[in-house]
DSSP file (Angstrom, degrees, kcal/mol; ACC not computed):
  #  RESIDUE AA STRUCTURE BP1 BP2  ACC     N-H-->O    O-->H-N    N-H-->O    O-->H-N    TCO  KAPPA ALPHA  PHI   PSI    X-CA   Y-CA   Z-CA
    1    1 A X              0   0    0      0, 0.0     2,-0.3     0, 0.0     0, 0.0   0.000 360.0 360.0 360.0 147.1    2.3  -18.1   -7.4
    2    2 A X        -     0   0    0      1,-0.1     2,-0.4     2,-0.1    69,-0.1  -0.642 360.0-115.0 -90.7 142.0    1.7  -15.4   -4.7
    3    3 A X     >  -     0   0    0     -2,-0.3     4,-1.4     1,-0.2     2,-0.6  -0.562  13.1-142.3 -86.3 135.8    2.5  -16.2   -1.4
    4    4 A X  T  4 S+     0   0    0     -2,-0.4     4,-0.5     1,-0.2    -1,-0.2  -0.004  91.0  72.2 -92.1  23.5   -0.6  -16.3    0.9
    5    5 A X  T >> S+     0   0    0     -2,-0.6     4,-3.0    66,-0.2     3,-1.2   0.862 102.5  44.1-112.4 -77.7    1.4  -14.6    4.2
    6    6 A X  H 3>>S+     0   0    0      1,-0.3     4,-1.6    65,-0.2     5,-0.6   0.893 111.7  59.7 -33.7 -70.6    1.5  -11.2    2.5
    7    7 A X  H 3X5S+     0   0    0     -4,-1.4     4,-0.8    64,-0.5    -1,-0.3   0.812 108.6  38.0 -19.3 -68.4   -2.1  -11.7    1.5
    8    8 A X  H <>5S+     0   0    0     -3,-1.2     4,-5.2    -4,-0.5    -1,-0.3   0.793 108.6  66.8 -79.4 -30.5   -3.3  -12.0    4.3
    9    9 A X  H  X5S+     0   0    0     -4,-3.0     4,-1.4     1,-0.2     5,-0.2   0.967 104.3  48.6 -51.1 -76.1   -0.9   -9.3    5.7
   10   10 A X  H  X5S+     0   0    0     -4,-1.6     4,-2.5     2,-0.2    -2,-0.2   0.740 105.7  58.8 -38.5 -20.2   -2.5   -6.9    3.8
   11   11 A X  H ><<S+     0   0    0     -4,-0.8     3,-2.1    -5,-0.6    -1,-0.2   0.934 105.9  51.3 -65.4 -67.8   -6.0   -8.0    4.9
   12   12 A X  H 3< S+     0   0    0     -4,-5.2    -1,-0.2     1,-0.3    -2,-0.2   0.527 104.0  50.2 -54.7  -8.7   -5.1   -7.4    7.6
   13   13 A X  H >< S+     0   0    0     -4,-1.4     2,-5.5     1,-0.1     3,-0.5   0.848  80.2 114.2 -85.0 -58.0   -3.8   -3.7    7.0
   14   14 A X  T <<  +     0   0    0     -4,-2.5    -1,-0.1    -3,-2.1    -2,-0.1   0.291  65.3  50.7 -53.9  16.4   -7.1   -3.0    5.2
   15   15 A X  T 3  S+     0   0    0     -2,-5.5     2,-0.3    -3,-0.2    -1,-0.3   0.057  92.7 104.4 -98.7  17.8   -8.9   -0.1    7.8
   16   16 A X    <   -     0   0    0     -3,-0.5     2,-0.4    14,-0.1    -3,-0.1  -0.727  64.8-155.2-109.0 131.9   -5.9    1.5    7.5
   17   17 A X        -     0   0    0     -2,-0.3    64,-0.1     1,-0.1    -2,-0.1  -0.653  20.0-151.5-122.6 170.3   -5.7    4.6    5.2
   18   18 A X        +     0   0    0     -2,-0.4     2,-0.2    62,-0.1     9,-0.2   0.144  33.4 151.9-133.5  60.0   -3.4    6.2    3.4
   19   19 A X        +     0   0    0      7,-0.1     2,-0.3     3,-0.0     3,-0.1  -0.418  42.7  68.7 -45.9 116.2   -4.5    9.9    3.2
   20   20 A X  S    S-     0   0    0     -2,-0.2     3,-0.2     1,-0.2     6,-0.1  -0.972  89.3 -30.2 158.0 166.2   -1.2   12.3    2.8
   21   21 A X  S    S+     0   0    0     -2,-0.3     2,-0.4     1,-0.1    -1,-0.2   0.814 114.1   9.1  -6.2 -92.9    1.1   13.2    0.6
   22   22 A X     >  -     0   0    0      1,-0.2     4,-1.3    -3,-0.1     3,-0.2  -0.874  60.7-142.2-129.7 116.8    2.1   10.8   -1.5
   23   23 A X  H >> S+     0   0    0     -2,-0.4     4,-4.1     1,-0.3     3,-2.6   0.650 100.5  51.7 -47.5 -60.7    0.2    7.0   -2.0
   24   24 A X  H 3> S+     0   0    0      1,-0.3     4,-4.1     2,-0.3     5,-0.4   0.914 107.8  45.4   7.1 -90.2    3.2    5.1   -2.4
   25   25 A X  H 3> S+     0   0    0     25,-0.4     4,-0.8    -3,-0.2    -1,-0.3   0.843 114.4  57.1 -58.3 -10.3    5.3    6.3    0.7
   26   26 A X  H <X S+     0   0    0     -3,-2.6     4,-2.2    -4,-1.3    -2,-0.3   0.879 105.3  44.9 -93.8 -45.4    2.0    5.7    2.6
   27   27 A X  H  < S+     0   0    0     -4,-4.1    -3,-0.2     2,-0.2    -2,-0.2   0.934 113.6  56.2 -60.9 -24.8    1.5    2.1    1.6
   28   28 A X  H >X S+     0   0    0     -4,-4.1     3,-2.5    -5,-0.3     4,-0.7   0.964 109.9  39.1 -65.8 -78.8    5.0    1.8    2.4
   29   29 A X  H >< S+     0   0    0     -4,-0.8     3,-0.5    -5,-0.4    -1,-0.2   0.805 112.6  57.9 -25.1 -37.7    4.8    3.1    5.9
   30   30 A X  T 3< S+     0   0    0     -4,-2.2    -1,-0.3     1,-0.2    -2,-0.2   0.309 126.7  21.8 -92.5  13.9    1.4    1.1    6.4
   31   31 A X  T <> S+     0   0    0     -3,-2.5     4,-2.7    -5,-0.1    -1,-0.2   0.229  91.6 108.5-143.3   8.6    3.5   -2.2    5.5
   32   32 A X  H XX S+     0   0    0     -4,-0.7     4,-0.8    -3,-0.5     3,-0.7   0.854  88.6  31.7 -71.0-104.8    7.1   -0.8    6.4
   33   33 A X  H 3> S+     0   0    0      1,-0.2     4,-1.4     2,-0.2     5,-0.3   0.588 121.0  48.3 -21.3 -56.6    7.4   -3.4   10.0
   34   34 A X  H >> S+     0   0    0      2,-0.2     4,-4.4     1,-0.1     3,-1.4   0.993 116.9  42.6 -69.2 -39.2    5.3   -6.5    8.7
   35   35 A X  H <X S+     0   0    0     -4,-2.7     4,-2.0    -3,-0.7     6,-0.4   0.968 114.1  55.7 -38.1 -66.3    7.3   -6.6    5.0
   36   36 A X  H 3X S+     0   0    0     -4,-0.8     4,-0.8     1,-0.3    -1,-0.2   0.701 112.2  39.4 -55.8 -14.5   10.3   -6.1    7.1
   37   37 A X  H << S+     0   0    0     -3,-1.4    -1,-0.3    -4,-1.4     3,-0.2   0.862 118.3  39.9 -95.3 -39.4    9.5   -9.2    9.3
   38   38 A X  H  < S+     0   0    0     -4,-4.4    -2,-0.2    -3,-0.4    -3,-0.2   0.977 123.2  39.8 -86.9 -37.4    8.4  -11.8    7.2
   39   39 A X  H  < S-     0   0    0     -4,-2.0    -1,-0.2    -5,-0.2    -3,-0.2   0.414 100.7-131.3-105.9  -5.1   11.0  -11.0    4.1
   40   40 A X     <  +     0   0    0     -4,-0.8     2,-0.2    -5,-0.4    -4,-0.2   0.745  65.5 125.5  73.7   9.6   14.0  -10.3    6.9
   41   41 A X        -     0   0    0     -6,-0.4     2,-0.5    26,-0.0    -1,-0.2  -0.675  66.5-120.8-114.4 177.0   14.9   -6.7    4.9
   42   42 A X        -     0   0    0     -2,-0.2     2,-0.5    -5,-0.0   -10,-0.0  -0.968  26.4-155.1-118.4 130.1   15.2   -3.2    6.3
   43   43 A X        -     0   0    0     -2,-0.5     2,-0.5   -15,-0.0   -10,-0.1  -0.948   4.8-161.7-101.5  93.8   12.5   -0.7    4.3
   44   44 A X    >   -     0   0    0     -2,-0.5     3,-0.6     1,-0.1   -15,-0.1  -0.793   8.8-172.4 -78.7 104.3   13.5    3.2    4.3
   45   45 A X  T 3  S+     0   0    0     -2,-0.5    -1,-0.1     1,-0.2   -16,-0.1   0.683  80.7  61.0 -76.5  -5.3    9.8    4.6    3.4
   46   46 A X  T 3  S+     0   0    0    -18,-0.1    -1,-0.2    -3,-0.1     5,-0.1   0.578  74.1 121.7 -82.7  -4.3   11.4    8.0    3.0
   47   47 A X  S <  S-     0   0    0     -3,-0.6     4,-0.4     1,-0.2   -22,-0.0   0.105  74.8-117.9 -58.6 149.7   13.8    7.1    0.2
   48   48 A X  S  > S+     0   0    0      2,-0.2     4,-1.1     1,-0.1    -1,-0.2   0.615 112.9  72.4 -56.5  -3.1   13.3    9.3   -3.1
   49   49 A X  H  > S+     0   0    0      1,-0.2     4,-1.8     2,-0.2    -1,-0.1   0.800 100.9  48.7 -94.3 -37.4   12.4    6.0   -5.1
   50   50 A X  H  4 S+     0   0    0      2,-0.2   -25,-0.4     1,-0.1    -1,-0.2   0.695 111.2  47.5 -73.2   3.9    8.8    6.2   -2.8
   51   51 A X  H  4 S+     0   0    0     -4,-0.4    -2,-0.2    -3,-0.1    -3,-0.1   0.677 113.7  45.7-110.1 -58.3    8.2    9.8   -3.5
   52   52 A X  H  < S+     0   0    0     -4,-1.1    -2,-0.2     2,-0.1    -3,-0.1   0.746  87.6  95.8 -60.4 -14.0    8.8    9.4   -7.2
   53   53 A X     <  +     0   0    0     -4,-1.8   -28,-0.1     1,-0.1     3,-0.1  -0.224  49.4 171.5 -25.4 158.4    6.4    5.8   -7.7
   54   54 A X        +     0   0    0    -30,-0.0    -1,-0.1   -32,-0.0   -31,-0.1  -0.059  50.0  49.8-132.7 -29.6    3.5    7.7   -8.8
   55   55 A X  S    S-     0   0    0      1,-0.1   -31,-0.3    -3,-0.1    33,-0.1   0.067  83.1-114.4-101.5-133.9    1.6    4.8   -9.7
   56   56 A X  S  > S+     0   0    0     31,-0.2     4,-2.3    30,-0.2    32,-0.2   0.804 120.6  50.4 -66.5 -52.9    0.5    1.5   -8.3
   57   57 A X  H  > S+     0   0    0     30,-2.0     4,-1.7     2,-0.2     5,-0.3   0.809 106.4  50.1  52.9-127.4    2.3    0.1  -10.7
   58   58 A X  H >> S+     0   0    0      2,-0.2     4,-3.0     1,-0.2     3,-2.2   0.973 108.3  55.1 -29.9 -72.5    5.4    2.0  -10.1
   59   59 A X  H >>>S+     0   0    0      1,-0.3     4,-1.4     2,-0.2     3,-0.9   0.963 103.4  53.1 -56.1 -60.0    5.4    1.3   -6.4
   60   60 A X  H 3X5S+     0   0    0     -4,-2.3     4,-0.9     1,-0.3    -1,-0.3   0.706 104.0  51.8 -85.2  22.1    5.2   -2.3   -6.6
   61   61 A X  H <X5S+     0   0    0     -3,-2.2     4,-3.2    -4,-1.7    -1,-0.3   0.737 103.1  59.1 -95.3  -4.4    7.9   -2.8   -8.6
   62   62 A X  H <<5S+     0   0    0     -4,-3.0     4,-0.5    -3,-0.9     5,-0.3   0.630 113.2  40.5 -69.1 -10.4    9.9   -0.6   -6.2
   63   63 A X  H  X5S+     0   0    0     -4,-1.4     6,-1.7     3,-0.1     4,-1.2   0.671 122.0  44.0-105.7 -21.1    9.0   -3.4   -3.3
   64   64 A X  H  X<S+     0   0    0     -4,-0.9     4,-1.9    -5,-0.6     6,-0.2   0.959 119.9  44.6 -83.6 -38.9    9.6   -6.4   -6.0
   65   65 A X  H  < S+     0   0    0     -4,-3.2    -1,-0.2    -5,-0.2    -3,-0.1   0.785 128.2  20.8 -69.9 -21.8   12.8   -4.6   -7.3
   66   66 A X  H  4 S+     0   0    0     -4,-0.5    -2,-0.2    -5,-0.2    -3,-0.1   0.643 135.4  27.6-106.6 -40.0   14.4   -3.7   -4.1
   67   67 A X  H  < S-     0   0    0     -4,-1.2    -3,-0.2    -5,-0.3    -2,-0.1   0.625  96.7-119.7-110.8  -1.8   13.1   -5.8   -1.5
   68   68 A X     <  +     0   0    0     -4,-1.9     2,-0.3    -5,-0.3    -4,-0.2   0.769  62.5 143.6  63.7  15.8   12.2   -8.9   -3.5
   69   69 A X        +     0   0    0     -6,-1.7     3,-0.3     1,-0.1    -5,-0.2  -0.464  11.8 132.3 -71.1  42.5    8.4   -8.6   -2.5
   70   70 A X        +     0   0    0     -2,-0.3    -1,-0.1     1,-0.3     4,-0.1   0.279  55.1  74.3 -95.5  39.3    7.0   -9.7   -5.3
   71   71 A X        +     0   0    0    -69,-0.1     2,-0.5     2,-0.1   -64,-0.5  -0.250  67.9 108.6-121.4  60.9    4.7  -12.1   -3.5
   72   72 A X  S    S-     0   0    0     -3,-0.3     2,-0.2   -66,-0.1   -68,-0.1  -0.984  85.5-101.8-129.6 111.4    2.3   -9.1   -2.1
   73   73 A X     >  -     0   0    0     -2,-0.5     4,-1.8   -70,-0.2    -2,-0.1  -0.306  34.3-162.2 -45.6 120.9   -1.1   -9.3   -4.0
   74   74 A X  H  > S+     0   0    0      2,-0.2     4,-0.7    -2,-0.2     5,-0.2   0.652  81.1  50.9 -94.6 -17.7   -1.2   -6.7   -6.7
   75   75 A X  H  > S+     0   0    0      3,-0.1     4,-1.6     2,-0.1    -1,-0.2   0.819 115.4  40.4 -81.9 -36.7   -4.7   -6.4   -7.4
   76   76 A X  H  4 S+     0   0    0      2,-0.2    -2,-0.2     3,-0.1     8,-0.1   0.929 111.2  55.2 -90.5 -27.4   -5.9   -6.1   -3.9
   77   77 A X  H >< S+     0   0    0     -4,-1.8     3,-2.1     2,-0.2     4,-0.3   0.894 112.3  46.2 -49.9 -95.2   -3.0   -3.6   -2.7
   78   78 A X  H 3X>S+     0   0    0     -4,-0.7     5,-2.0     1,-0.4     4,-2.0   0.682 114.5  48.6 -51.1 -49.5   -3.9   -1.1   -5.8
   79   79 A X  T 3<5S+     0   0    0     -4,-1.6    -1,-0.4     4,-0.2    -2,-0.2   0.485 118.3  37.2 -77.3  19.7   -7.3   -1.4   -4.9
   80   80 A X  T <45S+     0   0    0     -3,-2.1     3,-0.2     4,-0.2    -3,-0.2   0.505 130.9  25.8-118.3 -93.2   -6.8   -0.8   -1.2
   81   81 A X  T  45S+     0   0    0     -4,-0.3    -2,-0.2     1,-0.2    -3,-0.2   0.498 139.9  22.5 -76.4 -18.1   -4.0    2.0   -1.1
   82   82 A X  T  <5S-     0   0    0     -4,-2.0    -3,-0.2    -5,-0.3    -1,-0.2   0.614  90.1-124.7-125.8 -24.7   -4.8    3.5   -4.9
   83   83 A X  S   <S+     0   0    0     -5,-2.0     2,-0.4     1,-0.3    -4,-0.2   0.931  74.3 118.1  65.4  46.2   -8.6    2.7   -5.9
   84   84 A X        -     0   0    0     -6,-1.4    -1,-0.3    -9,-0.1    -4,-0.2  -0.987  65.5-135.2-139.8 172.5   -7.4    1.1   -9.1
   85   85 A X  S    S+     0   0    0     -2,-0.4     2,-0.3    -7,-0.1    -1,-0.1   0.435  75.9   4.1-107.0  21.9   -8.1   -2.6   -9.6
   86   86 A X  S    S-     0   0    0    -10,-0.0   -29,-0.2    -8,-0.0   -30,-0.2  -0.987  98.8 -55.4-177.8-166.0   -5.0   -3.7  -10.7
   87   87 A X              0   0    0     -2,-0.3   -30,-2.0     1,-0.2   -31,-0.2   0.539 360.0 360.0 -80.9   2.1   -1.7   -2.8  -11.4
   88   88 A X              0   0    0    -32,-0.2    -1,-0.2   -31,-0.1    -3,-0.1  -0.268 360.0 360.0 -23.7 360.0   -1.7   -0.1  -13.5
């Protein structure tokens, strides 16, 4: 089950946008400080593993594989940070 602190983290992140470069390294930056507080880890958004992510997808299994985040809603992050409706 996903854990409802993230959730709601991310609600709260949604007016946020993530216009730029690359989507991936932007949701990371726009979630770098609260992930890092509630999960205790330290988040590099600059790493090479966020510029290569290309999908949604992709990206969160770079926060579930590295940082053990896998409790960040996946349907509503892609549809916030990617405009796809699910993890794909």
């Amino acid at each position: 089950m996903r854990h409802g602190g993230l959730l709601l983290l991310m609600s709260l992140l949604s007016p946020l946008g993530c216009d730029g470069e690359n989507r991936c390294e932007n949701l990371c930056r726009a979630i770098e400080q609260k992930v890092e507080d509630q999960l205790n880890v330290e988040i590099d958004c600059s790493e090479e593993k966020w510029t290569s992510a290309k999908t949604c997808a992709e990206c969160l299994f770079v926060l579930e594989r590295d940082y053990d985040a896998s409790l960040i809603n996946e349907e509503e992050v892609c549809r916030e940070y990617f405009g796809e409706s699910d993890g794909g």
